[in-house]
C-alpha positions as CSV (number, residue, x, y, z in Angstrom):
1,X,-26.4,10.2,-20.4
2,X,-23.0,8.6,-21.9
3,X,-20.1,8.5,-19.5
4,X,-16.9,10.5,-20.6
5,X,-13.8,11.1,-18.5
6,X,-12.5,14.6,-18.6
7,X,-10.2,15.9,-21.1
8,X,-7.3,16.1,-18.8
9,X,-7.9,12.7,-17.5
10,X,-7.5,11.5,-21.3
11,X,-4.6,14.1,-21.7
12,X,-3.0,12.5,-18.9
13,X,-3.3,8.9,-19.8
14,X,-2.5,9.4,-23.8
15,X,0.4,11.8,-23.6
16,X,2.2,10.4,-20.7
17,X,5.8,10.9,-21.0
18,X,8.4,7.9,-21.3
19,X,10.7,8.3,-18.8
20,X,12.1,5.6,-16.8
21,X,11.5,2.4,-16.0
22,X,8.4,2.3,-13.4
23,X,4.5,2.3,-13.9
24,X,4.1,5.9,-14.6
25,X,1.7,6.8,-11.9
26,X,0.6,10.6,-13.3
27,X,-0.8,8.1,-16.0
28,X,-3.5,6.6,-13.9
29,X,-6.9,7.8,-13.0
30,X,-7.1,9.4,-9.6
31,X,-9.5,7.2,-7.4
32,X,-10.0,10.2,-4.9
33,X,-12.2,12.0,-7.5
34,X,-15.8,11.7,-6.9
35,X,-17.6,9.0,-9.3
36,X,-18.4,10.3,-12.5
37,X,-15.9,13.4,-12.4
38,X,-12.9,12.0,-13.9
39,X,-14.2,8.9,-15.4
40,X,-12.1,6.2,-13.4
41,X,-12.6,2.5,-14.2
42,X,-14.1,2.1,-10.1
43,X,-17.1,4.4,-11.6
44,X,-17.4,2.2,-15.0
45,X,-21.5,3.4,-15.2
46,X,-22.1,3.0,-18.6
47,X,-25.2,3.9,-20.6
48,X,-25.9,0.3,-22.0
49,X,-25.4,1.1,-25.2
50,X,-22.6,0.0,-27.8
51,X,-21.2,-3.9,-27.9
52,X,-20.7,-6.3,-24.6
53,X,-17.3,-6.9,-23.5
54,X,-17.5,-10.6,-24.6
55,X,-17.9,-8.8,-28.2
56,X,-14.9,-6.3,-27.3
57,X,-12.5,-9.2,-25.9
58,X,-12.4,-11.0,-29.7
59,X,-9.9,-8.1,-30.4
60,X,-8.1,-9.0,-27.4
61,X,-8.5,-12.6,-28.0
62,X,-5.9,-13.2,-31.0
63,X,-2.8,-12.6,-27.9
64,X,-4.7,-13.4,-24.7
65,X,-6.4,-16.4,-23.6
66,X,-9.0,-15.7,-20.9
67,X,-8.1,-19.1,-18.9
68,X,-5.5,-20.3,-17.5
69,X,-5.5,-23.9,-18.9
70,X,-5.4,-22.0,-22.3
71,X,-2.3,-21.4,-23.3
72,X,-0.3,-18.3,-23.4
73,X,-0.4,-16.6,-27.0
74,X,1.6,-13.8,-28.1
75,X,0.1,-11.8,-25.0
76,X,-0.2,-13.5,-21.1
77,X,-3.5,-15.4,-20.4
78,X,-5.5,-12.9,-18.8
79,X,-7.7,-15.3,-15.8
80,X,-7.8,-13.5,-12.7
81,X,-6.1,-10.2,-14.5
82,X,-8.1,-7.7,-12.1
83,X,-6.1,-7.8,-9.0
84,X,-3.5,-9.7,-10.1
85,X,0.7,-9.1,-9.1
86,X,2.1,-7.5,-12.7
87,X,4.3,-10.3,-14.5
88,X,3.8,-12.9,-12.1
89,X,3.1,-15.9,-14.8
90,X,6.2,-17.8,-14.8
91,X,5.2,-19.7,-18.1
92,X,5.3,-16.5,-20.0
93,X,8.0,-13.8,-21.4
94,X,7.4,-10.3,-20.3
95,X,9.2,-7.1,-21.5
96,X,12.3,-6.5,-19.6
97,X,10.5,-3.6,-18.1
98,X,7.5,-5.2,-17.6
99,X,9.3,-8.2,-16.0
100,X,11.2,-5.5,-13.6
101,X,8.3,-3.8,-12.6
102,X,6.0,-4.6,-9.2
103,X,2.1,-3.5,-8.9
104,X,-1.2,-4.6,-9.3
105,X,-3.1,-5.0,-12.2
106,X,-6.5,-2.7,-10.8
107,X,-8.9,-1.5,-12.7
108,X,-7.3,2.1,-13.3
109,X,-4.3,0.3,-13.9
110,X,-6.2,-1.7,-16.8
111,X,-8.1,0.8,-18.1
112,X,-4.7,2.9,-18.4
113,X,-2.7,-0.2,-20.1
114,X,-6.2,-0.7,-22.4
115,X,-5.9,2.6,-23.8
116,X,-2.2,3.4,-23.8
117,X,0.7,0.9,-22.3
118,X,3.9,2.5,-23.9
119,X,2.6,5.6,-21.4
120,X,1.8,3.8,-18.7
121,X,4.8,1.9,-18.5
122,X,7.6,2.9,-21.2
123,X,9.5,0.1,-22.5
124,X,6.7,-2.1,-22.6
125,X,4.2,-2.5,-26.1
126,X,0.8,-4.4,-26.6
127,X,0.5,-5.1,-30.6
128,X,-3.0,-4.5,-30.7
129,X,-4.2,-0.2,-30.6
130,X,-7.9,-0.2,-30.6
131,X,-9.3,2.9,-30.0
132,X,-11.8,2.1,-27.6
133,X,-14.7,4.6,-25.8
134,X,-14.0,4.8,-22.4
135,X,-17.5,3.1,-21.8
136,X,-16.6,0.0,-24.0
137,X,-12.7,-0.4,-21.9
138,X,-15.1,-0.4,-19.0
139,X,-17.4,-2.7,-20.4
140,X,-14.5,-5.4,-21.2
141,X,-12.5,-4.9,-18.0
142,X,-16.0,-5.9,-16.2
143,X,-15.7,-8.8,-18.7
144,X,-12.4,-9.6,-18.0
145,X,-13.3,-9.6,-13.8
146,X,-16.1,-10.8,-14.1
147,X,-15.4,-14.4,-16.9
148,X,-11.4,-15.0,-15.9
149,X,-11.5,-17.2,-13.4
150,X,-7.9,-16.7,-11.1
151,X,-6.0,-20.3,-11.8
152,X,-6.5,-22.3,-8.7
153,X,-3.0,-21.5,-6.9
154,X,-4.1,-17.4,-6.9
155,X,-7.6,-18.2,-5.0
């Protein structure tokens, strides 16, 4: 059976408000549902269908490099995204809110920025809008964690 998140989980995530400067938390997935329930990128079961995330990252791969000896296009490189500290790339030029803000880039968080970062964290923008099924943003953050290597000085 395909994998959906809940309609409030989606209402949550696409219509959060833009207030402030901070990573709207109402925005992200709640990881104390049980897996399955609300959809949340730690229960990214997936039916095997549709394309692989290597086929979903060439969207993402006009602005982001997956390594870090690539360099940094219009977006950050995006090695070692999954657990990375937010803006911590000193070779690159965030957002001013982006640059002022402090979390970690999880896999809520990600799934959350994949789908809609002006909600998660207002002030900030990512060119690209795909409109991704939740199964295929699952599909390339497990891409992204599993083929972008941290650089060396994060390991």
């Amino acid at each position: 059976m395909k994998h959906v998140p809940s309609i409030t989980f989606l209402a949550a995530v696409l219509l959060g408000l833009p207030v402030g400067g901070t990573l709207q938390e109402d925005a992200l997935p709640d990881n104390d549902s049980p897996q399955g329930e609300t959809g949340t990128a730690d229960s990214a079961a997936t039916d095997g269908t549709g394309p692989p995330g290597e086929q979903l990252f060439l969207a993402c791969a006009g602005c982001h490099a997956l390594q870090p000896e690539d360099a940094n296009l219009v977006g950050p490189h995006l090695a070692g995204i999954v657990g990375r500290q937010s803006a911590n790339l000193a070779d690159y030029a965030y957002s001013p809110a982006l640059a002022e803000a402090s979390f970690a880039w999880d896999r809520n968080v990600l799934f959350s920025w994949i789908v809609a970062a002006e909600s998660l964290l207002p002030g900030t923008y990512m060119l690209y809008h795909n409109h991704l099924e939740p199964d295929e943003v699952f599909r390339l953050i497990d891409y992204l964690e599993e083929n972008g290597e941290p650089p060396a000085t994060e390991r």
